[in-house]
C-alpha atoms as one frame of an Amber mdcrd trajectory, in Angstrom:
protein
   0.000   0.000   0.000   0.700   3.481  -0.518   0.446   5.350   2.600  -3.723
   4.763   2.001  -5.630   3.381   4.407  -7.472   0.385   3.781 -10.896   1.354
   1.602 -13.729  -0.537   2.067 -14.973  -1.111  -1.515 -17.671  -2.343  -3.423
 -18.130  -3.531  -7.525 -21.473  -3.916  -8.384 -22.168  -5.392 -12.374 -24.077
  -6.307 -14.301 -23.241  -9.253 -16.584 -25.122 -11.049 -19.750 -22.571 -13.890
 -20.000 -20.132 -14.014 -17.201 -17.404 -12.236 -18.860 -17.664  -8.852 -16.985
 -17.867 -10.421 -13.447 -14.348 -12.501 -14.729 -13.363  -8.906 -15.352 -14.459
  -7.635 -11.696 -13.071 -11.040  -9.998  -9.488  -9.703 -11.553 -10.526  -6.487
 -10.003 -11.254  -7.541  -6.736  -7.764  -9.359  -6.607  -6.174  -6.305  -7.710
  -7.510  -3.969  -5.347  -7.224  -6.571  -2.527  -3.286  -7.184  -3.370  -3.352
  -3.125  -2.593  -4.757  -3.681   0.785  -8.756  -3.278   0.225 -11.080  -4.632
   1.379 -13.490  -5.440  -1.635 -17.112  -6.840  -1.783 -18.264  -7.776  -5.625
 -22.045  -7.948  -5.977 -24.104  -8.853  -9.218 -26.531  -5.832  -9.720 -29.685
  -8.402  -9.432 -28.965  -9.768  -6.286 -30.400  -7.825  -2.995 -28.106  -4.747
  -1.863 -26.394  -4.337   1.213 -26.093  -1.045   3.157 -24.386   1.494   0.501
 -23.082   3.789   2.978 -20.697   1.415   4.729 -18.376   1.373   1.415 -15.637
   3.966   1.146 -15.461   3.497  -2.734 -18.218   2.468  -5.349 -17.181   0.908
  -8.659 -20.151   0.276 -10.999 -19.617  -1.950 -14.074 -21.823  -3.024 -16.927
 -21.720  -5.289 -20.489 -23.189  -4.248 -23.452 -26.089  -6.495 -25.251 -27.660
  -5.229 -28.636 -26.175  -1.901 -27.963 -27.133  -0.953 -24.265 -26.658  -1.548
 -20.705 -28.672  -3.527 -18.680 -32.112  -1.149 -17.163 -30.994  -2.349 -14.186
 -27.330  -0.207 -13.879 -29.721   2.848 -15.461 -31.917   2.017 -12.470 -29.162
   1.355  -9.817 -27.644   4.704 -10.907 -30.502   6.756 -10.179 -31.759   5.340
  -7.349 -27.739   6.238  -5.566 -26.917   9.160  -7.756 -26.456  11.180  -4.294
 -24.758   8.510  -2.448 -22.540   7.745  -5.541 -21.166  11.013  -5.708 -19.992
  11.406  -2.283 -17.582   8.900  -1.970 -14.665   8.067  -4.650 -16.314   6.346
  -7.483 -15.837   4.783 -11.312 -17.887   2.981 -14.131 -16.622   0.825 -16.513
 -18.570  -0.340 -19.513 -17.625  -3.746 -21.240 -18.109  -4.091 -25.114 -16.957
  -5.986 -27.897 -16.782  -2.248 -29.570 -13.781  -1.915 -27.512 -11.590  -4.034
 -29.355 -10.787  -1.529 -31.918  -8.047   0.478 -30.551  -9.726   3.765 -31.678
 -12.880   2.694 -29.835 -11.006   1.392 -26.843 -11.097   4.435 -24.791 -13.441
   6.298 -22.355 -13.720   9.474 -24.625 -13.672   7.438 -27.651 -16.127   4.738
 -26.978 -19.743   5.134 -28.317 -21.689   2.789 -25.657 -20.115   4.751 -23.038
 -20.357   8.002 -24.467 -24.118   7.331 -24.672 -24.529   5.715 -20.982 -22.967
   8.969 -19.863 -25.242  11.266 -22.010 -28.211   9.376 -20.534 -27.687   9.876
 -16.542 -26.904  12.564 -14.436 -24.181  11.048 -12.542 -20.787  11.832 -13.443
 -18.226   9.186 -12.503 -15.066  10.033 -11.077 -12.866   8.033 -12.703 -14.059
   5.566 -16.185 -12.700   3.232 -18.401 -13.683   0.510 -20.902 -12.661  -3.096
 -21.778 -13.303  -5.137 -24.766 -15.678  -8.323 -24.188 -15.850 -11.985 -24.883
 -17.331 -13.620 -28.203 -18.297 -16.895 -27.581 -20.797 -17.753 -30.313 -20.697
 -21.747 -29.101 -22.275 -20.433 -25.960 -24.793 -18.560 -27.617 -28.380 -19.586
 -28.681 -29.413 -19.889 -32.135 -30.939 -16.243 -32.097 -28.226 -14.307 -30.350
 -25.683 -16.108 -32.470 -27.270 -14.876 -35.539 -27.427 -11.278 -34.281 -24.075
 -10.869 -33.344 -22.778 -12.458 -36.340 -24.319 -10.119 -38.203 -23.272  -7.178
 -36.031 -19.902  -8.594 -36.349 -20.104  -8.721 -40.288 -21.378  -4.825 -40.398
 -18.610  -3.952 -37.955 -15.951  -6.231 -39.737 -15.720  -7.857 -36.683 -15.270
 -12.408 -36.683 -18.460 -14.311 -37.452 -17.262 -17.644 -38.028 -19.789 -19.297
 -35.966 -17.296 -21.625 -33.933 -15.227 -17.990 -32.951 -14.336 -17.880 -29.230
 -12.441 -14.923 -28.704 -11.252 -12.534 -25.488 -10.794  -8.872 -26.811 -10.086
  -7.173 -23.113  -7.245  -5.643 -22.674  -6.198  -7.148 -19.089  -3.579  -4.291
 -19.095  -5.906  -2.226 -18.712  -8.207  -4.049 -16.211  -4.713  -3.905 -14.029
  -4.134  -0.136 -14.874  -7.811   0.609 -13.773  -7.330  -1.779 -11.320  -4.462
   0.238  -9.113  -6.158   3.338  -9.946  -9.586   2.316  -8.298  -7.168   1.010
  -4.889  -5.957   5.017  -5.556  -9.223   6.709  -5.450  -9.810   9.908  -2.658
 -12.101  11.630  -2.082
């Protein structure tokens, strides 16, 4: 640790297919190695107590071009809350794994979560997802396929591939242990 004191923190995401809760379990570790103490929590579940966390980190996957209602709704419900203690949002989208799409100011699904809530998080960042068309239903598969075709993205349908960045997770990572007030 840096001189710090331990933070009691809390991650709260939402996730469509696992991948952005592996991205907040590499979190937690990170901000734990730094001391933290750090409580993840899937934004469906019931929520504990918001005020006993020094720092809240909010993090949400994209599907068919939004967020899940329920970070919209968790967002405005603790707008007041959320900014008075240290706090980020990440957004996790296959977008993302274009480099000139792979940044907070440069990413459209974030750019448009932002635009569409009052809050203003402290600190932001985006990963790339997961494809994992095996793991998809017939439906999904053919959607994202053809998202992927219009955005010159894979759509072989066996494609499993991991665009984050985990470079970046661990950047973000040691900045969220950093976070004041």
């Amino acid at each position: 640790m840096t001189g710090n004191k331990m933070s009691k923190i809390l991650i709260i995401y939402a996730t469509t297919d696992g991948h952005t809760r592996k991205i907040c379990e590499r979190l937690q570790q990170l901000v734990e190695q730094q001391g933290n103490q750090v409580e993840l929590l899937q934004i469906d579940g019931p929520h504990p107590d918001l005020t006993q966390f020094d720092k809240i980190v909010v993090g949400g996957s994209i599907r068919y071009g939004k967020h899940s209602k329920l970070i919209y709704e968790f967002v405005e419900q603790n707008q007041q809350l959320l900014e008075s203690k240290p706090n980020a949002f990440f957004s996790v989208n296959v977008v993302a794994r274009k480099p000139e799409k792979s940044q907070p100011d440069t990413n459209p699904y974030l750019r448009k979560f932002l635009a569409q809530i009052a809050w203003q998080p402290k600190q932001l960042a985006v990963f790339g997802g997961n494809l994992d068309y095996p793991r998809c239903g017939y439906l999904d598969r053919q959607m994202i396929r053809l998202i992927m075709w219009m955005t010159k993205g894979p759509t072989a349908p066996d494609t499993v591939v991991d665009f984050t960045d985990w470079d970046q997770v661990e950047a973000f990572g040691k900045t969220i242990g950093e976070m004041q007030d």
